[in-house]
Biopython code that builds the backbone (N, CA, C, O; Angstrom):
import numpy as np
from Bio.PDB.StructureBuilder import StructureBuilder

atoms = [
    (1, "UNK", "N", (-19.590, 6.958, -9.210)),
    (1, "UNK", "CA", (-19.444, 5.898, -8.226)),
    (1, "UNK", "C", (-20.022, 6.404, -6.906)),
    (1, "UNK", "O", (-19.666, 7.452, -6.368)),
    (2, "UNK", "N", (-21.067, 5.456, -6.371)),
    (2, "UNK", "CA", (-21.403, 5.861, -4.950)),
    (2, "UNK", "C", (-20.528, 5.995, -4.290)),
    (2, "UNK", "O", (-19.428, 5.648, -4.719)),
    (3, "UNK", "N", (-20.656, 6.589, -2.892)),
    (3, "UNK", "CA", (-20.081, 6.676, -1.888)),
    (3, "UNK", "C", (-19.689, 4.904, -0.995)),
    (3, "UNK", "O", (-18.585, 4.420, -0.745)),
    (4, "UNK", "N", (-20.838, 4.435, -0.766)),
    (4, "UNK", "CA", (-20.736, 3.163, -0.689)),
    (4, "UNK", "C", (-19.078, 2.058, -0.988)),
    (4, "UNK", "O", (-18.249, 1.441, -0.319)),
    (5, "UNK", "N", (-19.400, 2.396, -2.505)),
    (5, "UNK", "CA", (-18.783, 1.795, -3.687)),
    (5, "UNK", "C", (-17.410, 1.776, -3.274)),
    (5, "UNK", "O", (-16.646, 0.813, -3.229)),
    (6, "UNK", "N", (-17.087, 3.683, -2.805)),
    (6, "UNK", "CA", (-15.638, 3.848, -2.760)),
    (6, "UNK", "C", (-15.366, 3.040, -1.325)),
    (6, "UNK", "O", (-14.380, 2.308, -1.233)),
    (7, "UNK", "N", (-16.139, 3.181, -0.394)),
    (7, "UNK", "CA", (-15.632, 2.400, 1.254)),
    (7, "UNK", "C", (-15.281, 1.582, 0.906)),
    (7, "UNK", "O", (-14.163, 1.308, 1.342)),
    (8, "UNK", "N", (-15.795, 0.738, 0.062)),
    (8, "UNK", "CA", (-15.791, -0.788, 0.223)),
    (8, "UNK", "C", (-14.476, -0.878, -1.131)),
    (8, "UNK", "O", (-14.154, -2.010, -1.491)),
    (9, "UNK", "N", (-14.004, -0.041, -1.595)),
    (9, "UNK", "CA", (-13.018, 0.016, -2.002)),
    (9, "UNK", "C", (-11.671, 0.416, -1.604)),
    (9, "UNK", "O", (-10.557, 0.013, -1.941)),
    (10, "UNK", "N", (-12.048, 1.263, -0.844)),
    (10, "UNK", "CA", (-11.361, 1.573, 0.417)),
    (10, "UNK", "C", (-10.160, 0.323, 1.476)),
    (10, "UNK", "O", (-8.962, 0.146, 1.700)),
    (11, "UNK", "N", (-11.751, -0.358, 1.892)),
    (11, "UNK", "CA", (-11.759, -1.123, 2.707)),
    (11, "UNK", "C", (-10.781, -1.851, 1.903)),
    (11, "UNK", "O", (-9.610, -2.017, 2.247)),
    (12, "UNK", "N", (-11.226, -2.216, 0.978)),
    (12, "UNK", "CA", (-10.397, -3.901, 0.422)),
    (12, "UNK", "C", (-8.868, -3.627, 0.052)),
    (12, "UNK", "O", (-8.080, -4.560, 0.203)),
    (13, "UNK", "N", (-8.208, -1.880, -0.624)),
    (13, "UNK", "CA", (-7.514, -2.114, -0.359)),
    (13, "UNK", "C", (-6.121, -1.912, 0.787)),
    (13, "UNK", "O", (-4.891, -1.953, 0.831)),
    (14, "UNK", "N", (-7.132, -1.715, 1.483)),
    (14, "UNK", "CA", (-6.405, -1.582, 2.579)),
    (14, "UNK", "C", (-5.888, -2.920, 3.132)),
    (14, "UNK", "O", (-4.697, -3.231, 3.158)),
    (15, "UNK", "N", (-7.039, -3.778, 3.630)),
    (15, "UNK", "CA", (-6.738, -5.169, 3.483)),
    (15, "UNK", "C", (-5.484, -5.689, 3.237)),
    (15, "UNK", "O", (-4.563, -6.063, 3.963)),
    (16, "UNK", "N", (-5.723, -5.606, 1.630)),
    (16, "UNK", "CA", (-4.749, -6.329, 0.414)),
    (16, "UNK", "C", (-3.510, -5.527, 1.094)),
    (16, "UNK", "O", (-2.861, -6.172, 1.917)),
    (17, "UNK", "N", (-3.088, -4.094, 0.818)),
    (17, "UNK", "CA", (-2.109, -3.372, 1.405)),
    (17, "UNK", "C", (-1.130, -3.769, 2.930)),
    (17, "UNK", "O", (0.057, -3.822, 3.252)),
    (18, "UNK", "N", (-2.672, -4.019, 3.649)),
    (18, "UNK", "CA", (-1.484, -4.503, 5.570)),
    (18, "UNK", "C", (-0.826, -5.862, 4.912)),
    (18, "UNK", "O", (0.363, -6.115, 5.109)),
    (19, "UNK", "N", (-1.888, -6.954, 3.906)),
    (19, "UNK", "CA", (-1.271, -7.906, 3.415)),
    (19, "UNK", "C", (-0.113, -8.263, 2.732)),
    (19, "UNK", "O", (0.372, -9.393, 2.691)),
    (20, "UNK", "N", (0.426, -6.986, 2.056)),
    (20, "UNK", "CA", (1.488, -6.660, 1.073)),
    (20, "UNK", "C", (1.037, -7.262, -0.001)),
    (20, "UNK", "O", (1.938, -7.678, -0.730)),
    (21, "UNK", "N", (-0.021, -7.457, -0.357)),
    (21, "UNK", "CA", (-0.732, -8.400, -1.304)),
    (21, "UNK", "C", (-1.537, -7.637, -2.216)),
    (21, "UNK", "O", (-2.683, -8.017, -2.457)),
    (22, "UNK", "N", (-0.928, -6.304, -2.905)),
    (22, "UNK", "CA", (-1.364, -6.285, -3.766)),
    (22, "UNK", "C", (-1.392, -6.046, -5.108)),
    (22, "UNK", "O", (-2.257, -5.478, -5.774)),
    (23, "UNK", "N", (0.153, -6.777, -5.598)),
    (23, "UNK", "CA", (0.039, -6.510, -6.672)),
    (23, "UNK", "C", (0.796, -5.635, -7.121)),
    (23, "UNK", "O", (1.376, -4.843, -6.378)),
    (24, "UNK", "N", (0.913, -5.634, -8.374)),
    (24, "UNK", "CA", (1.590, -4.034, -9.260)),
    (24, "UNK", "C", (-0.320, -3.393, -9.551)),
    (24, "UNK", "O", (-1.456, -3.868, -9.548)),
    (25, "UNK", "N", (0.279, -2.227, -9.740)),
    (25, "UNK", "CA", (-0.879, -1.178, -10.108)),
    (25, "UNK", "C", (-1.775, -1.858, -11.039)),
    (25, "UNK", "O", (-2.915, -1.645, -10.627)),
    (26, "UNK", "N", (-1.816, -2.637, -12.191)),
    (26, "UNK", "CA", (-2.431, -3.299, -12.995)),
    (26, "UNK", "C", (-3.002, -4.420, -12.237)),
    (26, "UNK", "O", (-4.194, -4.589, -12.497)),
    (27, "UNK", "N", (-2.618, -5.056, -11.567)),
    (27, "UNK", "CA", (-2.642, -6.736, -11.016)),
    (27, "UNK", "C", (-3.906, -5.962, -10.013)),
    (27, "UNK", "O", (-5.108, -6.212, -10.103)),
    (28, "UNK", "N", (-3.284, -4.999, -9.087)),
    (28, "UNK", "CA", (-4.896, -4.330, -8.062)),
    (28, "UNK", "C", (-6.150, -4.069, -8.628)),
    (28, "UNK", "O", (-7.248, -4.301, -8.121)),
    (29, "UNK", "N", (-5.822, -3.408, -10.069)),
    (29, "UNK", "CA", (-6.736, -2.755, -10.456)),
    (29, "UNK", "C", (-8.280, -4.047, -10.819)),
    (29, "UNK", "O", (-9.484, -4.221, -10.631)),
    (30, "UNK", "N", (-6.733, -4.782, -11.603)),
    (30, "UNK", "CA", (-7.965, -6.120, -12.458)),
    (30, "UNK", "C", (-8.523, -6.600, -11.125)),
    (30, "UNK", "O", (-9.626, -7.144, -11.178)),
    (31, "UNK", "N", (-7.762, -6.450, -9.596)),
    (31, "UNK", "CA", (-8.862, -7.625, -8.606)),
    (31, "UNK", "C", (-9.791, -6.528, -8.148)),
    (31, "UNK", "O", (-10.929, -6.599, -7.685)),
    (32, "UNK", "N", (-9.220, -5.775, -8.331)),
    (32, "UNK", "CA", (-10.724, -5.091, -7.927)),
    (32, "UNK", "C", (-11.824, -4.063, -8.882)),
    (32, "UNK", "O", (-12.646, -3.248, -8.465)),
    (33, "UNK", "N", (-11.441, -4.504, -10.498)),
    (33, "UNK", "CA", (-11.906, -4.581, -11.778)),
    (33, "UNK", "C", (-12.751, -2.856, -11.758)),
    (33, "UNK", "O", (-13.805, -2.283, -12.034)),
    (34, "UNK", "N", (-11.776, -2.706, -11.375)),
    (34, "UNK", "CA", (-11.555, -0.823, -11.912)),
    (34, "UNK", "C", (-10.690, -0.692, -12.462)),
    (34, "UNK", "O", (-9.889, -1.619, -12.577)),
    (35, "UNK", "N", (-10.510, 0.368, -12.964)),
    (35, "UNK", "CA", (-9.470, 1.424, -14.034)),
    (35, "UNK", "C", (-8.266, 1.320, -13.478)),
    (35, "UNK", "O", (-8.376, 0.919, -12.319)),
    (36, "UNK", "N", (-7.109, 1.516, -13.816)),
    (36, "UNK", "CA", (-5.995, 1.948, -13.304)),
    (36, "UNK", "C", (-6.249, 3.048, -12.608)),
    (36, "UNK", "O", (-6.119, 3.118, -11.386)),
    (37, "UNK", "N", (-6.754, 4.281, -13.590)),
    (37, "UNK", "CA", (-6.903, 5.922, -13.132)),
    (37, "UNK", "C", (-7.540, 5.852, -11.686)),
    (37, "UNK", "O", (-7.173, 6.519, -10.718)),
    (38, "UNK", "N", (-8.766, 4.736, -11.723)),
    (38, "UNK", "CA", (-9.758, 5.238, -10.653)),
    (38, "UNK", "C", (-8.674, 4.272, -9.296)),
    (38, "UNK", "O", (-8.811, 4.329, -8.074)),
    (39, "UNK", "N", (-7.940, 3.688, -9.877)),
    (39, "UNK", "CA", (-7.120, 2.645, -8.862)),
    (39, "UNK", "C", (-6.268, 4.005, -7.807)),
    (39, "UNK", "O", (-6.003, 4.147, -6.613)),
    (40, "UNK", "N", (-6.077, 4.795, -9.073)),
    (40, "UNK", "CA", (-5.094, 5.763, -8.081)),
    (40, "UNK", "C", (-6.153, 7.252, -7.679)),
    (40, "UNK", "O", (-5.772, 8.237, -7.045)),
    (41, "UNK", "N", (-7.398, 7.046, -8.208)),
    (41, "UNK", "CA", (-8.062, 8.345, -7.995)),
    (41, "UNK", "C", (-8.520, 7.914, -6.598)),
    (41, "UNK", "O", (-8.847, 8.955, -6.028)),
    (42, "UNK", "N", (-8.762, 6.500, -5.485)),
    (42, "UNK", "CA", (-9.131, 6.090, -4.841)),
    (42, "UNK", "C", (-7.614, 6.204, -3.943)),
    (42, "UNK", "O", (-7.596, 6.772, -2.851)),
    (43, "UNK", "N", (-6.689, 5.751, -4.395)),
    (43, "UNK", "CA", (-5.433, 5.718, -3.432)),
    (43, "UNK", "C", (-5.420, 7.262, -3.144)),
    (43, "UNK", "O", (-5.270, 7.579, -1.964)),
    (44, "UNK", "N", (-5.569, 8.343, -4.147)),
    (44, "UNK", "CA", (-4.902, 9.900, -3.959)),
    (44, "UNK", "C", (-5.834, 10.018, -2.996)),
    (44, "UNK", "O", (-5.415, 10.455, -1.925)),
    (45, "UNK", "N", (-7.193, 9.703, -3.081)),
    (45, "UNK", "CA", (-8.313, 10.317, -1.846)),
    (45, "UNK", "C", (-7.098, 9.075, -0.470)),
    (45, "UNK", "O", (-6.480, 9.675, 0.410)),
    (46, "UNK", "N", (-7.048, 8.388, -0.506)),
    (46, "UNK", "CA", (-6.430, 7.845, 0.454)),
    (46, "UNK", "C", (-5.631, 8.646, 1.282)),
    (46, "UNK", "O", (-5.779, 8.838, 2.488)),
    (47, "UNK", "N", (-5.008, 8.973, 0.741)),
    (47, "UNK", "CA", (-3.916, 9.802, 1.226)),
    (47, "UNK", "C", (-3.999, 11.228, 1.471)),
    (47, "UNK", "O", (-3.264, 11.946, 2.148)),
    (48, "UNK", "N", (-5.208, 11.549, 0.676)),
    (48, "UNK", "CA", (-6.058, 12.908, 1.603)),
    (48, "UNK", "C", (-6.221, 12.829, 2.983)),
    (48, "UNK", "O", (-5.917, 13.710, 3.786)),
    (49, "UNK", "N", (-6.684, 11.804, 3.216)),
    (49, "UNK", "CA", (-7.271, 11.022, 4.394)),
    (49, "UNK", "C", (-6.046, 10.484, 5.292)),
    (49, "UNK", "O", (-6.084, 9.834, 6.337)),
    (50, "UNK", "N", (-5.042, 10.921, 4.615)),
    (50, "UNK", "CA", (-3.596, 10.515, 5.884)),
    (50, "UNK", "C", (-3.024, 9.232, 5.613)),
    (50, "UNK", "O", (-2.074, 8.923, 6.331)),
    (51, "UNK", "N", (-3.414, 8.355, 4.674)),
    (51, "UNK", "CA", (-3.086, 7.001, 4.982)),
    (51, "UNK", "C", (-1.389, 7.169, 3.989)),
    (51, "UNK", "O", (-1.183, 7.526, 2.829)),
    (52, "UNK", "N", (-0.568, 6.784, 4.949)),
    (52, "UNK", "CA", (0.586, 6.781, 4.560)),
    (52, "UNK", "C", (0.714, 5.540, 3.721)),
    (52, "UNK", "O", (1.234, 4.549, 4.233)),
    (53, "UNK", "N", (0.224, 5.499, 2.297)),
    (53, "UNK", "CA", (0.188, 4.345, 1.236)),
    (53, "UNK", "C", (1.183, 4.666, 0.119)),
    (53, "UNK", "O", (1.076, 5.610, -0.664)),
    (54, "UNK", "N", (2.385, 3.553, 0.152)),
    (54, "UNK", "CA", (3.162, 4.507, -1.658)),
    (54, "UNK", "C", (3.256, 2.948, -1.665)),
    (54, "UNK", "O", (2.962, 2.135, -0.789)),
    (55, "UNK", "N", (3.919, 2.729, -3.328)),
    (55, "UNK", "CA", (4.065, 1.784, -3.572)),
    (55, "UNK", "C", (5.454, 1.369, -3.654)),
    (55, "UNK", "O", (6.161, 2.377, -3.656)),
    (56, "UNK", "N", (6.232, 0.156, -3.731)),
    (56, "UNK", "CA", (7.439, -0.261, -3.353)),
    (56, "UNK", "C", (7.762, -1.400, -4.659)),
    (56, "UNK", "O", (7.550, -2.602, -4.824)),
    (57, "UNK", "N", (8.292, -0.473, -5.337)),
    (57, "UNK", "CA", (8.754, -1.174, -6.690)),
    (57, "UNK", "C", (9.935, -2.819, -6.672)),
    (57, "UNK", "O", (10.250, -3.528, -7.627)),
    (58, "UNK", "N", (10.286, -2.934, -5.340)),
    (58, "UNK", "CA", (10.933, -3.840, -4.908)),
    (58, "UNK", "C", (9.956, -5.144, -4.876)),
    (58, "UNK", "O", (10.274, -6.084, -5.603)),
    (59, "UNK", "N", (8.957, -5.237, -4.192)),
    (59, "UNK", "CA", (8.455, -6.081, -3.347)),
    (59, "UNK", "C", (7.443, -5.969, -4.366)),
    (59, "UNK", "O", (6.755, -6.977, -4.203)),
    (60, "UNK", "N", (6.822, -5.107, -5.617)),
    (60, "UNK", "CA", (5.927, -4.854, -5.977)),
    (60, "UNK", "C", (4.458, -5.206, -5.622)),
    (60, "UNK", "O", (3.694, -5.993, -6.181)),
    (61, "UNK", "N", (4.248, -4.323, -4.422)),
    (61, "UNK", "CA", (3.243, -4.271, -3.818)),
    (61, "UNK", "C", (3.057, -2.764, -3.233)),
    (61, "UNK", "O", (4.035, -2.032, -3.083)),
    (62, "UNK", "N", (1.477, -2.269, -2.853)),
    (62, "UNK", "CA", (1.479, -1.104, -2.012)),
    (62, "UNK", "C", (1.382, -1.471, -0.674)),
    (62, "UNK", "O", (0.768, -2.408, -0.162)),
    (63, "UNK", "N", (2.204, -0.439, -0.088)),
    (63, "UNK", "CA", (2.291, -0.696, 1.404)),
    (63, "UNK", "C", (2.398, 0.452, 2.863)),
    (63, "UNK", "O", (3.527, 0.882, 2.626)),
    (64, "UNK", "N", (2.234, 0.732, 3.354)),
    (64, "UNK", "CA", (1.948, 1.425, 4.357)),
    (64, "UNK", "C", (3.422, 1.732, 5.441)),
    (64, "UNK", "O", (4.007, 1.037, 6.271)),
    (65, "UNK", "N", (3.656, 3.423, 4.810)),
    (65, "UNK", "CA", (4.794, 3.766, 5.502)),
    (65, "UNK", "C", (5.234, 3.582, 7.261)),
    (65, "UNK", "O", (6.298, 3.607, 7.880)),
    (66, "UNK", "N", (3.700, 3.381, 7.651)),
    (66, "UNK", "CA", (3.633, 3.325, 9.027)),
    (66, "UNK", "C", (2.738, 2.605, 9.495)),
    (66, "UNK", "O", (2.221, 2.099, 8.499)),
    (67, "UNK", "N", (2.183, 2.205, 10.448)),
    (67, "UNK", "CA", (1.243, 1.099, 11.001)),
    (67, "UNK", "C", (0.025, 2.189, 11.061)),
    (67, "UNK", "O", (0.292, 3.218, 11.681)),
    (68, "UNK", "N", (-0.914, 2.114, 10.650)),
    (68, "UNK", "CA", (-2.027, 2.839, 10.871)),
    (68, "UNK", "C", (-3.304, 1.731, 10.754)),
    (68, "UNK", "O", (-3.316, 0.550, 10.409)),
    (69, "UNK", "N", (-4.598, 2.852, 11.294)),
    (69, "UNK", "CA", (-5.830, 1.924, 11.150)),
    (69, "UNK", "C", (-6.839, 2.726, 10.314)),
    (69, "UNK", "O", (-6.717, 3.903, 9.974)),
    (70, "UNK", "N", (-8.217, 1.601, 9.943)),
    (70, "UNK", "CA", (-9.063, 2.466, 9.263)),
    (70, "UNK", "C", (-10.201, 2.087, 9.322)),
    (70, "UNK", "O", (-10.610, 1.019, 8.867)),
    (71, "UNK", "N", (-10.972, 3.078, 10.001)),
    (71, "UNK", "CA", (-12.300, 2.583, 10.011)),
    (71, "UNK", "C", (-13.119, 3.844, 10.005)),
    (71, "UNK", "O", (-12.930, 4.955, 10.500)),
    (72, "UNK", "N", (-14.502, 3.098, 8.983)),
    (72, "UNK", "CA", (-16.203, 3.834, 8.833)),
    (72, "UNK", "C", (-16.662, 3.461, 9.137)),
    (72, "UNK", "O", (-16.585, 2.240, 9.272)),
    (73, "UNK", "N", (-17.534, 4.149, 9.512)),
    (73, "UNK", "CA", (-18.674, 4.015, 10.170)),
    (73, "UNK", "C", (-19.796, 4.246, 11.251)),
    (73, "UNK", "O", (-19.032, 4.144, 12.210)),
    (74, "UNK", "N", (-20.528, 4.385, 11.599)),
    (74, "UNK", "CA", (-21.050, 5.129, 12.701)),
    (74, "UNK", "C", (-21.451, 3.798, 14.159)),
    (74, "UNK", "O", (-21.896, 2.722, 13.758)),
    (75, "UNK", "N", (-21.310, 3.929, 15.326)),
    (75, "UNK", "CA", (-21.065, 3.366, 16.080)),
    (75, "UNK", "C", (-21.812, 3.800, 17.489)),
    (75, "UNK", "O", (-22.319, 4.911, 17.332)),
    (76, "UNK", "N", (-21.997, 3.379, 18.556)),
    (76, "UNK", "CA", (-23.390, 3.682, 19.977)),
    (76, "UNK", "C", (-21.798, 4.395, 20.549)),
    (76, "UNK", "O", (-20.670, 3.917, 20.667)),
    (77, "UNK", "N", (-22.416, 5.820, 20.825)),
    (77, "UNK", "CA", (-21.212, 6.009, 21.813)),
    (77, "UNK", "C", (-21.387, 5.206, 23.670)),
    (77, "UNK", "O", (-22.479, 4.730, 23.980)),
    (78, "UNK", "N", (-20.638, 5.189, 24.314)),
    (78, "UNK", "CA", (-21.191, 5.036, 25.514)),
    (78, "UNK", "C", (-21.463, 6.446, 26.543)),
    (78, "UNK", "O", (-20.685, 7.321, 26.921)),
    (79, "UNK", "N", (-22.189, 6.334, 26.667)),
    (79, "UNK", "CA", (-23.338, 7.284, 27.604)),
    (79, "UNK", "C", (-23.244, 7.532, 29.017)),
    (79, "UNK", "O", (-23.645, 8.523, 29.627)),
    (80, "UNK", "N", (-22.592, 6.380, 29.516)),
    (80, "UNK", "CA", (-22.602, 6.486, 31.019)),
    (80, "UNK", "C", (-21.279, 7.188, 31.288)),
    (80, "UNK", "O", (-20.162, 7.283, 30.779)),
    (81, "UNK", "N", (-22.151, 7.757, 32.642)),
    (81, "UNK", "CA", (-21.212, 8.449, 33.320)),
    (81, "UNK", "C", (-19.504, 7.645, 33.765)),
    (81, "UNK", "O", (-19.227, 6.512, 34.159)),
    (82, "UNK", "N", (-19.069, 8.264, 33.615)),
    (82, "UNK", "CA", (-17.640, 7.260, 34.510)),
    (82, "UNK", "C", (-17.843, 7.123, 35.912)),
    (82, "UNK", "O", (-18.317, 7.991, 36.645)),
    (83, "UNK", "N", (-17.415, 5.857, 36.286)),
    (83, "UNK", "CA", (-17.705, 5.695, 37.757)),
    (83, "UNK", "C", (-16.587, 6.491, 38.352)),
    (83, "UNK", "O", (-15.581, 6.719, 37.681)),
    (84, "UNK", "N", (-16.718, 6.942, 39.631)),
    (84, "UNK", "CA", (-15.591, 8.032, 40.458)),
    (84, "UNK", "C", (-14.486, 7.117, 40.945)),
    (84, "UNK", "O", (-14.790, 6.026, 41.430)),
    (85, "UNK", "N", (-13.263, 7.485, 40.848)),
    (85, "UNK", "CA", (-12.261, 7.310, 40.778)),
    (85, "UNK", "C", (-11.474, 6.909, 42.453)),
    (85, "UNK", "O", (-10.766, 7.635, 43.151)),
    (86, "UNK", "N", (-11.783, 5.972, 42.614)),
    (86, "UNK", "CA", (-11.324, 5.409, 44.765)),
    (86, "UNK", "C", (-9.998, 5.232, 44.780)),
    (86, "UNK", "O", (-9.412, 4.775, 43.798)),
    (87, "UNK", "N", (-9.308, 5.615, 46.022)),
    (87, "UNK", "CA", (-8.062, 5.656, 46.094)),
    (87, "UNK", "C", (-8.276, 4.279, 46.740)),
    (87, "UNK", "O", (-7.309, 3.622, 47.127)),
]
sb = StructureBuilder()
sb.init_structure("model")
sb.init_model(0)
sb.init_chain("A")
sb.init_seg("    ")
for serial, (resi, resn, name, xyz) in enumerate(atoms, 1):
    if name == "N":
        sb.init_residue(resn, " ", resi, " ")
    sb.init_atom(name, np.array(xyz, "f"), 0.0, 1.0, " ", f" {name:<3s}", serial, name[0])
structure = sb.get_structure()
């Protein structure tokens, strides 16, 4: 699997996740028509990556122990100087 492949796998379930929308482990996998294995070989890199993701057998959905954000990608830094600071 590209690199690509996984962001955008990434991305979606993260999505689905702030949504509480996603599912039991099977129900994620089929919407996003990967494996179970690779469902969680993508969550474990997740959580390499800090994202506080477990799943909640209650609500049966995955969900996010804490409010966090997530973003790729490369971006223009800004360049300019800061203007000086007037009392």
């Amino acid at each position: 699997m590209n690199v690509i492949k996984q962001i955008e796998l990434i991305k979606r379930i993260d999505q689905l996740t702030r949504l509480q929308a996603t599912g039991t482990p099977d129900e994620l996998a089929n919407k996003l028509e990967v494996s179970k294995s690779k469902l969680y070989r993508i969550i474990n890199m997740m959580k390499d990556f800090n994202a506080p993701i477990e799943y909640n057998t209650t609500l049966e959905t995955f969900l996010y122990k804490k409010e966090v954000g997530f973003k790729f990608g490369f971006y223009v830094q800004n360049t300019e100087p800061l203007a000086p600071h007037t009392l």
